[in-house]
C-alpha positions in Angstrom: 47.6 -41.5 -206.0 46.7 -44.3 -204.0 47.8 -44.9 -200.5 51.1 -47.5 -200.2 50.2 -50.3 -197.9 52.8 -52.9 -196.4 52.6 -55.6 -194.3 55.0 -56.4 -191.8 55.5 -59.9 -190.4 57.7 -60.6 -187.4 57.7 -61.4 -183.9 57.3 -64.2 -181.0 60.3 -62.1 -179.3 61.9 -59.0 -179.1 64.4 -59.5 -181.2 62.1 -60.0 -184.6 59.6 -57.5 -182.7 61.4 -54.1 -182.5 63.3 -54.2 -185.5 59.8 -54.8 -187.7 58.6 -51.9 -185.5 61.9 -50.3 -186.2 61.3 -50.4 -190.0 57.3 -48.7 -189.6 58.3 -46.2 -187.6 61.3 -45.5 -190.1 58.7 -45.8 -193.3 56.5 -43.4 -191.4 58.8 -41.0 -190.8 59.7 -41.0 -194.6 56.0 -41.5 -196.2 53.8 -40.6 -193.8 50.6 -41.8 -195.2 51.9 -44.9 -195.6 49.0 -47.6 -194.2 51.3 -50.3 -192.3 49.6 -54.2 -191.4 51.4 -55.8 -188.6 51.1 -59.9 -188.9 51.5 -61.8 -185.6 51.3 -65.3 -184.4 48.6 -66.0 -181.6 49.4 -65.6 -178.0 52.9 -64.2 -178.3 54.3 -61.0 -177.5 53.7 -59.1 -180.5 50.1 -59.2 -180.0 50.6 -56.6 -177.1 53.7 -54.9 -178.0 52.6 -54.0 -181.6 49.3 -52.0 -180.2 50.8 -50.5 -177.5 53.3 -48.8 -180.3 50.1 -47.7 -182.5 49.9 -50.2 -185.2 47.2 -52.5 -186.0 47.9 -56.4 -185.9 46.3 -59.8 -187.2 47.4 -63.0 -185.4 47.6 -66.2 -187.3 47.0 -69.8 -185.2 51.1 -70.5 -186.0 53.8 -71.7 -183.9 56.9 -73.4 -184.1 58.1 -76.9 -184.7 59.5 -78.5 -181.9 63.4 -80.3 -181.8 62.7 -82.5 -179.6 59.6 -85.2 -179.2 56.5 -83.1 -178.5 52.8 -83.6 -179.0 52.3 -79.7 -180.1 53.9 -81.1 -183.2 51.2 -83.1 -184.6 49.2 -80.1 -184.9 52.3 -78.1 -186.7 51.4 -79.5 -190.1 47.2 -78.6 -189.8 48.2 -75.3 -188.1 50.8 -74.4 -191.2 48.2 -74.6 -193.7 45.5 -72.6 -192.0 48.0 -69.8 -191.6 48.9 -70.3 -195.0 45.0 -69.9 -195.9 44.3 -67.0 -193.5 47.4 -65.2 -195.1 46.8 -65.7 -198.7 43.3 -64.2 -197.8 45.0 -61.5 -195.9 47.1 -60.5 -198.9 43.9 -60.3 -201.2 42.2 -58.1 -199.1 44.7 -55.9 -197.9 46.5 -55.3 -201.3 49.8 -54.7 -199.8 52.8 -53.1 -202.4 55.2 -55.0 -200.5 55.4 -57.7 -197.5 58.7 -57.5 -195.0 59.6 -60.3 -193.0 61.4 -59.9 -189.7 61.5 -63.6 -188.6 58.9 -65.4 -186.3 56.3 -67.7 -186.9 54.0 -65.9 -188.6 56.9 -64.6 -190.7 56.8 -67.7 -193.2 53.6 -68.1 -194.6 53.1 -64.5 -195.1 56.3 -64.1 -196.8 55.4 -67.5 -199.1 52.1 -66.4 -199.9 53.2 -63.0 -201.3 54.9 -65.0 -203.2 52.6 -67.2 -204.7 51.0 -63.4 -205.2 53.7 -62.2 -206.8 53.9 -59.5 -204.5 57.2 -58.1 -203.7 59.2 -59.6 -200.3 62.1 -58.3 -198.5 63.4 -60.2 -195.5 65.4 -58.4 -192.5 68.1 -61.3 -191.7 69.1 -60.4 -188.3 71.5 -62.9 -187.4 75.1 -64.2 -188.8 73.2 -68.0 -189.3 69.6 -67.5 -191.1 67.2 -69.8 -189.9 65.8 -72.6 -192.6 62.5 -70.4 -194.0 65.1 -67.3 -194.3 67.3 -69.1 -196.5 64.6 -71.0 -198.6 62.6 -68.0 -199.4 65.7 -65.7 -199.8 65.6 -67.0 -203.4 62.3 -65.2 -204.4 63.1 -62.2 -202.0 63.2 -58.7 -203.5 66.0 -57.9 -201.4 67.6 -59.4 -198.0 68.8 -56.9 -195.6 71.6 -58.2 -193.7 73.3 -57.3 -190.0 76.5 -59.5 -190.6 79.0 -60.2 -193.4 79.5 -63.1 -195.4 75.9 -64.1 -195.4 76.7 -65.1 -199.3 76.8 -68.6 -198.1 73.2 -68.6 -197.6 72.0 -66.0 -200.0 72.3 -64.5 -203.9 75.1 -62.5 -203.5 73.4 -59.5 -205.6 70.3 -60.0 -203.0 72.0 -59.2 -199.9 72.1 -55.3 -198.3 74.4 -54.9 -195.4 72.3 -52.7 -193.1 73.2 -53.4 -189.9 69.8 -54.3 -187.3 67.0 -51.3 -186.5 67.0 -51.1 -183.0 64.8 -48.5 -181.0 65.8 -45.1 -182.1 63.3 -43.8 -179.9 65.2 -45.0 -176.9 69.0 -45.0 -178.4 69.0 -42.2 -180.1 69.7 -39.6 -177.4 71.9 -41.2 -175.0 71.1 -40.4 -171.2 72.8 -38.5 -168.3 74.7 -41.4 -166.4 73.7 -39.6 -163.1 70.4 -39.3 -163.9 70.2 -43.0 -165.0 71.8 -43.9 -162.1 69.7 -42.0 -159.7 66.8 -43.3 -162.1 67.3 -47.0 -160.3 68.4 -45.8 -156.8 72.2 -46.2 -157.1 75.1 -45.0 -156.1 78.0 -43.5 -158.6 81.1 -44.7 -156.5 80.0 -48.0 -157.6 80.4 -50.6 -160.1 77.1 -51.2 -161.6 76.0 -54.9 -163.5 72.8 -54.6 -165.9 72.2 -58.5 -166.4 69.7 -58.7 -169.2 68.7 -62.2 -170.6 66.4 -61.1 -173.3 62.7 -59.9 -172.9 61.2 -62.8 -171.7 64.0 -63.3 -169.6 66.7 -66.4 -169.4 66.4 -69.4 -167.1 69.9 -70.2 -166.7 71.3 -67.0 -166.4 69.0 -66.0 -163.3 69.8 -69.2 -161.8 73.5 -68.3 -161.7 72.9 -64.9 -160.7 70.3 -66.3 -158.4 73.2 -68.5 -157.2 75.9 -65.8 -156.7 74.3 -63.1 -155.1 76.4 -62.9 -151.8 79.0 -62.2 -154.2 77.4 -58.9 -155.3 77.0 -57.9 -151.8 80.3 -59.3 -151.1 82.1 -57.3 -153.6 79.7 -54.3 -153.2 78.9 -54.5 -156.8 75.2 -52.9 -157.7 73.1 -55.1 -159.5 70.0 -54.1 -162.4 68.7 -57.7 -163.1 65.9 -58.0 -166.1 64.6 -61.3 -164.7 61.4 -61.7 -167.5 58.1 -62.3 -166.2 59.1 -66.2 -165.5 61.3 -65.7 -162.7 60.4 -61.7 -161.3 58.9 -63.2 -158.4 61.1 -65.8 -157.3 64.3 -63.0 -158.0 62.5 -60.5 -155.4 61.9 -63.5 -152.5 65.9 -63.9 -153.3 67.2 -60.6 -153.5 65.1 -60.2 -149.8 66.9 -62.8 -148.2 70.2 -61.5 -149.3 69.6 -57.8 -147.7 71.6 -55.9 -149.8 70.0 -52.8 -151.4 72.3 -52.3 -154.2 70.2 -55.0 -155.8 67.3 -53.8 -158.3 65.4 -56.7 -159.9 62.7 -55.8 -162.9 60.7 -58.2 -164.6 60.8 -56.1 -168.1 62.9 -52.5 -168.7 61.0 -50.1 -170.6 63.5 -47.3 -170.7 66.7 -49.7 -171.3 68.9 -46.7 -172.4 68.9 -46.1 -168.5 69.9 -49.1 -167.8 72.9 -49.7 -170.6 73.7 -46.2 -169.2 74.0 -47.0 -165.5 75.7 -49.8 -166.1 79.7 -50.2 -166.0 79.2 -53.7 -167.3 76.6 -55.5 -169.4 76.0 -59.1 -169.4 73.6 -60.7 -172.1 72.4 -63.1 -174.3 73.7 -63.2 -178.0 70.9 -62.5 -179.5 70.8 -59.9 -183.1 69.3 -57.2 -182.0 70.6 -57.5 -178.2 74.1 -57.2 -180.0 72.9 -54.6 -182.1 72.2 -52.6 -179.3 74.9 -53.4 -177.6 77.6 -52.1 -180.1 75.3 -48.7 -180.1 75.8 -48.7 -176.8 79.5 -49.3 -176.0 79.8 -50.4 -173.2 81.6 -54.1 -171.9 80.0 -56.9 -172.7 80.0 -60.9 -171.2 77.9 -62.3 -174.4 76.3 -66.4 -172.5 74.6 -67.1 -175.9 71.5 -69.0 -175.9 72.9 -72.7 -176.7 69.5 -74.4 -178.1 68.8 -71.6 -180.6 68.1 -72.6 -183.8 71.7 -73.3 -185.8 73.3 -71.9 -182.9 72.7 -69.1 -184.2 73.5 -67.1 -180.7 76.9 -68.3 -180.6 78.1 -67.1 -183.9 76.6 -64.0 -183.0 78.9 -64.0 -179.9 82.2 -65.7 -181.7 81.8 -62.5 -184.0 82.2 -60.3 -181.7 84.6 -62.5 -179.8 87.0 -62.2 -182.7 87.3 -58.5 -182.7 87.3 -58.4 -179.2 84.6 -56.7 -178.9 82.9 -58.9 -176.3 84.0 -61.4 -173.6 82.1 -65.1 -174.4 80.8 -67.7 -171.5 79.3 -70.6 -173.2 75.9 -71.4 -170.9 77.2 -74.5 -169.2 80.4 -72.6 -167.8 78.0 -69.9 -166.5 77.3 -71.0 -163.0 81.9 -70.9 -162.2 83.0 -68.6 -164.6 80.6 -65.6 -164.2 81.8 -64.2 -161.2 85.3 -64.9 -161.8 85.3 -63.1 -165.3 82.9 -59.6 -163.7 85.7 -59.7 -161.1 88.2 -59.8 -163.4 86.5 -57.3 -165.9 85.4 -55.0 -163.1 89.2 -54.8 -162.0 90.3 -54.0 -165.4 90.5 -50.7 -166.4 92.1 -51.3 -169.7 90.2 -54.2 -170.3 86.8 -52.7 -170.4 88.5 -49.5 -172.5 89.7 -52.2 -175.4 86.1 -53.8 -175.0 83.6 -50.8 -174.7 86.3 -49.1 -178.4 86.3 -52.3 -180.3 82.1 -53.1 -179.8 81.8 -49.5 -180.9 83.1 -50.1 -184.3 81.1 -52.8 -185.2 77.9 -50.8 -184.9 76.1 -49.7 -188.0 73.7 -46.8 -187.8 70.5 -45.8 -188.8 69.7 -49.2 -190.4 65.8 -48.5 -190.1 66.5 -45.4 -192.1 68.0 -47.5 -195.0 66.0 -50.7 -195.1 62.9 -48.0 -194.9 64.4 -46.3 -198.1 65.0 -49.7 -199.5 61.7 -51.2 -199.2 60.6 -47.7 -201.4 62.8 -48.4 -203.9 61.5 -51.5 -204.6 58.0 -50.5 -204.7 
């Protein structure tokens, strides 16, 4: 019997990168011999996450297409169609049963030229708004494997699996000791503890308002974990100095984030799929500040979602630099607040999605 080979395509951030990892380690797990094909775009953060996690990985010369007026988009349409080359060549080679598409770059012309291939796709939707490749190609996908409800809007109805989003079983499938995770970052237990988290590269105007309001940390004597992203580490530590307050603990990227999420009494974070994925694994009180120049604004749907069920408490980005502080004080002097939050984000989690789009992608083959 020969050996089954997919390709996975995802990635430019985490949140299309660990849930295509997500899936391999889940097909693994159930087919061990299976050979897995990781495709990336150039220079972006797949290229080093997906080695580091044991998987091989091509990089096509893709990017995005800018909004707004940019001279990077006059190369879009000559970069498209080398990517499109490069992965029609890819697919001949590698002979792959099946292609999965995570969402990135790189995502689209793999997935499009499996199709001219006639090789099987299935795309992992992550959000509650699909982006504009996601719902074109949906049409010729084997199967669409959804993290929200409704999505019939944008997809054949008898298309769409609700699965829910893989996150990192690896890191959320045992939860910690809160002590531990506590002592883990140097904190104290008689203390409220914030884990601000703006995604894994990090989120401009969410450090600048934290940035902005750290005497109110100190002030309060409320500990702080903040995931600044590469960007802004520096600037956070020359900050945090100045301030003198040692409940403070700034990190450019958390690789143990269960610690974290465990530590902390509340979460604030962007509204991104698989950061709300995790989040609803992980229970605990939530300030969602989506992302507002996301494609569809996607991020706030995301957040409304939750919203509706309160399940989360919403600050839209502008409001962030007044309203933060007033709504952790608030939410940190709550009690029953943060009960009602931490139950209701519980019960919109879905487990083991990995597991099922894993078996999925199988039965297909």
């Amino acid at each position: 019997m020969p050996k089954l080979k997919v390709i996975i395509s995802g990635g430019g951030t985490g949140g299309h990168i660990f849930p295509a990892l997500a899936i391999a380690g889940a097909l693994k797990k159930i087919a061990p011999t299976t050979e897995i094909l990781f495709v990336g775009a150039k220079g972006k953060m797949e290229m080093e996450k997906v080695p580091d996690s044991g998987y091989p990985i091509i990089g096509l010369w893709i990017s995005g297409f800018q909004r707004s007026l940019s001279l990077s988009n006059l190369l879009f349409p000559i970069k498209l169609i080398v990517s499109m080359i490069k992965a029609l060549f890819l697919l001949l080679k590698f002979k792959p049963a099946i292609v999965i598409g995570t969402g990135g770059y790189a995502s689209g012309p793999v997935l499009r030229a499996a199709t001219w291939l006639n090789i099987p796709i299935l795309i992992q939707e992550q959000n509650n708004f699909p982006g504009v490749t996601n719902r074109i190609l949906g049409r010729k996908a084997a199967c669409i494997c959804t993290a929200f409800k409704g999505l019939e809007t944008y997809f054949p109805k008898e298309k769409i699996l609700l699965t829910g989003n893989p996150i990192r079983e690896d890191i959320f499938g045992n939860k910690p000791d809160r002590l531990e995770a506590l002592q883990t970052y140097g904190l104290e237990d008689d203390k409220p503890v914030v884990f601000v988290v703006g995604g894994s590269q990090g989120a401009r105007s969410i450090n600048h308002a934290i940035a902005a309001n750290l005497a109110f940390f100190k002030e309060k004597k409320i500990q702080l974990i903040w995931q600044t992203g590469k960007a802004y580490y520096h600037t956070a530590l020359k900050e945090t100095e100045q301030i003198n307050f040692t409940g403070i603990k700034v990190f450019d990227f958390i690789n143990t984030i269960n610690m974290a999420f465990e530590a902390a009494t509340v979460v604030v974070s962007r509204a991104g799929a698989i950061a709300i994925s995790e989040l609803c694994r992980v229970g605990k009180p939530v300030i969602l500040i989506p992302f507002p120049y996301a494609a569809g604004d996607h991020q706030t749907k995301n957040a409304l979602a939750l919203k509706e069920k309160h399940a989360a408490i919403l600050i839209p980005d502008a409001e962030i630099s007044k309203e933060l502080t007033i709504q952790l004080d608030l939410l940190l002097a709550d009690k029953e607040q943060q009960k009602l939050l931490s139950e209701s984000i519980t019960l919109m989690a879905i487990p083991n999605a990995a597991d099922t789009i894993a078996r999925k992608i199988l039965s297909i083959i």
